[in-house]
SEKE-601595 format. One record per residue (C-alpha): x, y, z; residue in one letter; residue number from 1. Coordinates in Angstrom, 1 decimal. Each point is the difference from the previous one (the first is absolute). Example, Ala and Ser with C-alpha at 12.3 -4.5 7.8 and 13.67 -1.06 7.14 Angstrom:
residues 2
+--------+--------+--------+------+------+
|     c1 |     c2 |     c3 | zapa | keza |
+--------+--------+--------+------+------+
|   12.3 |   -4.5 |    7.8 |    a |    1 |
|    1.4 |    3.4 |   -0.7 |    s |    2 |
+--------+--------+--------+------+------+
***
This chain:
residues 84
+--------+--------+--------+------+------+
|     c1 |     c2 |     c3 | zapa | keza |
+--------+--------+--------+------+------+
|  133.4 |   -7.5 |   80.1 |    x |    1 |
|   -1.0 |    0.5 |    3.8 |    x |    2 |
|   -2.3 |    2.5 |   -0.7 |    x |    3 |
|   -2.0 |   -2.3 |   -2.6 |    x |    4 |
|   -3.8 |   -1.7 |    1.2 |    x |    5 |
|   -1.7 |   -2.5 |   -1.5 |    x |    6 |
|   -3.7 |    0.4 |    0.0 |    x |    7 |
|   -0.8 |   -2.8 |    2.5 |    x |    8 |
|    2.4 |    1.9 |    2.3 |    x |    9 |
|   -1.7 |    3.6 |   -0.8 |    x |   10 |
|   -3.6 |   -1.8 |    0.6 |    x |   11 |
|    0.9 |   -1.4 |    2.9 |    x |   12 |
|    1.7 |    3.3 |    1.9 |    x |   13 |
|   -3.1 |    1.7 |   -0.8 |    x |   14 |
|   -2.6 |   -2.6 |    1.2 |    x |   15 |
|    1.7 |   -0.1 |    3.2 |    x |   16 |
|    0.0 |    3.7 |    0.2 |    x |   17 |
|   -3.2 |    0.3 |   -0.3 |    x |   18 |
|   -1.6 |   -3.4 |    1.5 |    x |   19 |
|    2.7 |   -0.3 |    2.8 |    x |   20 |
|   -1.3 |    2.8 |    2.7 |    x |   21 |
|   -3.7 |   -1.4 |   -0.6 |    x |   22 |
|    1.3 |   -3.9 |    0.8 |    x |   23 |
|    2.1 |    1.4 |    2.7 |    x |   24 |
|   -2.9 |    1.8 |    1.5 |    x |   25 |
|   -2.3 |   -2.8 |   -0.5 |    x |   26 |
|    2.0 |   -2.2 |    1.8 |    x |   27 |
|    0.6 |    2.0 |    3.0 |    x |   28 |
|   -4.6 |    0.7 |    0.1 |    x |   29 |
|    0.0 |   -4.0 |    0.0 |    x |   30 |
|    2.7 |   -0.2 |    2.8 |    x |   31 |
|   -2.2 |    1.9 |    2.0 |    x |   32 |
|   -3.2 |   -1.8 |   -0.8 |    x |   33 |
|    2.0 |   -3.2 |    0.9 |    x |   34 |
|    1.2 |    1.6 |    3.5 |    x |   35 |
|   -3.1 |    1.4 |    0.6 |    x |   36 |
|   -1.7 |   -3.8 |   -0.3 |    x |   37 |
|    2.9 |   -1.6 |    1.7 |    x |   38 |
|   -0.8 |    1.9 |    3.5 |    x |   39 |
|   -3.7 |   -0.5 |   -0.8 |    x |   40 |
|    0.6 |   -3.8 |   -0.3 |    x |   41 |
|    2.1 |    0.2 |    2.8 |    x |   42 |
|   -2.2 |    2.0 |    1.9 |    x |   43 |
|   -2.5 |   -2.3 |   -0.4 |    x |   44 |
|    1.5 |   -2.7 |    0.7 |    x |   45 |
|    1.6 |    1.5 |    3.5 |    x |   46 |
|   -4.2 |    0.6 |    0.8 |    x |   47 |
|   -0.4 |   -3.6 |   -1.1 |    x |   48 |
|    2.9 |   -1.2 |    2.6 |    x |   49 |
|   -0.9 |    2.3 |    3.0 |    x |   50 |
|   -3.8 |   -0.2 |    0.0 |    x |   51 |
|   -0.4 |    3.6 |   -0.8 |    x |   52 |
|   -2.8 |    1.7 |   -1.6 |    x |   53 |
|   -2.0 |   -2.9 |    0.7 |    x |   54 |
|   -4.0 |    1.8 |    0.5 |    x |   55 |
|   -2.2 |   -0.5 |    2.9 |    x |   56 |
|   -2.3 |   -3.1 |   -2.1 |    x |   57 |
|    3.0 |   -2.2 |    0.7 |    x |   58 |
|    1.0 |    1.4 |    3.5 |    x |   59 |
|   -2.4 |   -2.5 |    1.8 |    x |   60 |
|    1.7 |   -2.6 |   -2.1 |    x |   61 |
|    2.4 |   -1.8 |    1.3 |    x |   62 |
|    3.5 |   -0.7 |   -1.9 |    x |   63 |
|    0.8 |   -3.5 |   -0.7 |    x |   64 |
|    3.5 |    0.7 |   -0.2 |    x |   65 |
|    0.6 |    2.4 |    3.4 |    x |   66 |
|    0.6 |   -1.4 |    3.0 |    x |   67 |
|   -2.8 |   -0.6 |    2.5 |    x |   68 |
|   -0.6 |    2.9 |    2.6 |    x |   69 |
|    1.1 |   -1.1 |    3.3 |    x |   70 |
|   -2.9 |    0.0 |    2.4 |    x |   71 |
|   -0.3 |    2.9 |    2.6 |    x |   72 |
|    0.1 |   -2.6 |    2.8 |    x |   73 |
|    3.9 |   -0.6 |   -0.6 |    x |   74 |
|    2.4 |    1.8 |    1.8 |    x |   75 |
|    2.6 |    1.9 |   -2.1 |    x |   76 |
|    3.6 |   -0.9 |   -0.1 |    x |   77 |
|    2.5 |    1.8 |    2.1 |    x |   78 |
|    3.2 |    0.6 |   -2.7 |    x |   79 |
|    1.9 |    1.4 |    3.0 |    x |   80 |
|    0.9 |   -3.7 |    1.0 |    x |   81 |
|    1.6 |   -0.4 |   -2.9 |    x |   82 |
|    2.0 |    3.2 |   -0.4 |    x |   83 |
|    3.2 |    0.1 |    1.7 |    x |   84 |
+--------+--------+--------+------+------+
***
């Protein structure tokens, strides 16, 4: 009796027929709309981290957590000391 089915088994081979290619699809349209949001998030956050984006209403403002500007009175550095 190999070639005998019971109906649960008949059933079930049809409903994934039918309904497997439309989970399958839908799952792939939501792993895009998840990687699409991931580099949005990420994206955002890089802005967030770098100061990008940031519009001119806050330019004049300074940024409690950058360092200070050095004055223009202070010579620069010479690295060439340093570098053998």
């Amino acid at each position: 009796m190999v070639g005998a089915q019971s109906g649960f088994e008949v059933a079930f081979q049809e409903f994934v027929f039918y309904a497997g290619p439309a989970i399958q699809l839908t799952y792939w349209l939501v792993m895009i709309v998840a990687a699409l949001w991931a580099v949005t998030l990420f994206k955002r956050w890089v802005d967030f981290q770098t100061g990008a984006g940031r519009g001119a209403e806050t330019a004049d403002t300074p940024d409690p957590v950058a360092p200070a500007a050095t004055p223009a009175s202070e010579k620069p550095v010479s690295v060439e000391e340093f570098v053998e």
